[in-house]
C-alpha positions in Angstrom: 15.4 10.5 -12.6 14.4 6.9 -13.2 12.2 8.2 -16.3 14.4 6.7 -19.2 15.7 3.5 -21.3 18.4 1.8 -19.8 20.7 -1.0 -21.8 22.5 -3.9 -19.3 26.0 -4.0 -18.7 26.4 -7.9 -18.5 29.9 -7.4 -17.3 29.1 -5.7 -14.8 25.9 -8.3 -13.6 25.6 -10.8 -10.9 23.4 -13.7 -11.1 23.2 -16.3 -7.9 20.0 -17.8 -9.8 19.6 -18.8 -13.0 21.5 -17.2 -16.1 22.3 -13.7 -17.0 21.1 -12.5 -20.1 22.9 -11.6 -22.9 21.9 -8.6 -23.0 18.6 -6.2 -22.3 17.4 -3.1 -21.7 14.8 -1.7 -19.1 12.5 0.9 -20.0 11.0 2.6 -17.9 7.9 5.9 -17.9 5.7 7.7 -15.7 2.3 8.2 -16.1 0.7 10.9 -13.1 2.3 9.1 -10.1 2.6 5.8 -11.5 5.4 4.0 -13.2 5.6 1.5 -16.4 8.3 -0.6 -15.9 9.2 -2.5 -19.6 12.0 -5.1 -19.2 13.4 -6.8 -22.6 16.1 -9.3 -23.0 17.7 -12.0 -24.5 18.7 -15.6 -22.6 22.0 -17.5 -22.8 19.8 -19.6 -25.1 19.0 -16.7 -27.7 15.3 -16.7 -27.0 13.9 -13.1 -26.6 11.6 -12.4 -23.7 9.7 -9.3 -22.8 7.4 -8.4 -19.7 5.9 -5.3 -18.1 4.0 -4.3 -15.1 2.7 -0.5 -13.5 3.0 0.2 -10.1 2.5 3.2 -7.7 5.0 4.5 -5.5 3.3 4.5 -2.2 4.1 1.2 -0.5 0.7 -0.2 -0.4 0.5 -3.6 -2.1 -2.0 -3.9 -5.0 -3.3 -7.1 -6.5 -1.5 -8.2 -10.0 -3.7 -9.6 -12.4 -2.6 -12.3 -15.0 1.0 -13.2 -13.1 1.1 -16.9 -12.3 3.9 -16.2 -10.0 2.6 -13.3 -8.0 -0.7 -12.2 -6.5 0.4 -8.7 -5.2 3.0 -5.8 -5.7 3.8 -2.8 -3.7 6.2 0.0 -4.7 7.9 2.6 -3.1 9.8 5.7 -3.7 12.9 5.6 -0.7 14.6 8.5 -1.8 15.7 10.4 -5.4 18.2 7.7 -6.2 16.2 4.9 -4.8 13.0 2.7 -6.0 11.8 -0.5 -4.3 9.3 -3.2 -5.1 8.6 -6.2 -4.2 6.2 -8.7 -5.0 3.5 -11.0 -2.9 2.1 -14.8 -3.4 -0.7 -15.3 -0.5 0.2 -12.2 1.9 3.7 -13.2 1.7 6.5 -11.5 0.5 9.0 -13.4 -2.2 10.9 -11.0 -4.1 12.5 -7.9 -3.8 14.0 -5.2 -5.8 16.0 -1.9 -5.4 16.6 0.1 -8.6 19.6 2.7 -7.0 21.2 5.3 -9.0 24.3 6.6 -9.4 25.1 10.0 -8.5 25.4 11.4 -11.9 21.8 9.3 -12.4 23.5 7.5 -15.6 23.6 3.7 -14.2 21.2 2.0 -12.6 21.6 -1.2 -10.6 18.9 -3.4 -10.3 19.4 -5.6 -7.0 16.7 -8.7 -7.3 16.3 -11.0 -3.7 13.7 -13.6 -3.1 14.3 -17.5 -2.3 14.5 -20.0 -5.0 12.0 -22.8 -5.5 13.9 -24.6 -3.2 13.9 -22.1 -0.4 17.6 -21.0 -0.6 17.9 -17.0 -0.6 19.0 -15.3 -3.4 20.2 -12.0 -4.7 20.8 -11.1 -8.6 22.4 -7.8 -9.5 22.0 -6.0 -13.2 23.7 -3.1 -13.9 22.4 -0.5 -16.6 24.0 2.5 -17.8 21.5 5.2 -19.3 20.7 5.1 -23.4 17.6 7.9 -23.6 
């Protein structure tokens, strides 16, 4: 149910670090068992950014290759209207994310955790609503 291109409600988003974007959308496809998660959006600033990654849902953490924020990833599938991941620098976990459904699987929010480079905790929340 997560198979689809989704378009941000930035009225509906939460940002405790850094800026919301303008606006964006969140692609995302299956391939076998894997997912290709394709994120694209536009800063307070106007500049246009774009970034994608693959991951499995089976929980075990796989190395990320070209990230100079990240070493690792792992993914996992919690339930139908759930999907976490969460990424790794040295063994350690610093961000997390739950993509939960609605009920009627036509919005998405996108709950972002992790600590900020000065160690404070923080949680962002994007909400999408289904376009394809």
């Amino acid at each position: 149910p997560f198979v689809g291109t989704w378009e941000l409600v930035p009225a509906k988003s939460d940002y405790q670090f850094g800026d919301p974007p303008t606006r964006g959308t969140y692609k995302i496809e299956r391939f076998g068992k894997d997912y290709r998660m394709t994120m694209a959006w536009t800063t307070v600033h106007g500049r246009n950014l774009e970034m994608s990654y693959e991951g499995t849902p089976d929980g075990v953490q796989y190395p990320l290759e070209n990230s100079i924020v990240a070493d690792g990833m792992s993914m996992t599938r919690v339930d139908e209207l759930t999907l976490d991941s969460a990424t790794f620098k040295n063994i350690d976990q610093i961000a997390h994310a739950r993509r939960s459904l609605s009920a009627d699987k036509n919005t998405m929010t996108v709950t972002q955790s992790g600590k900020t480079p000065d160690g404070g905790d923080f949680a962002n929340v994007a909400v999408y609503v289904r376009k394809a």
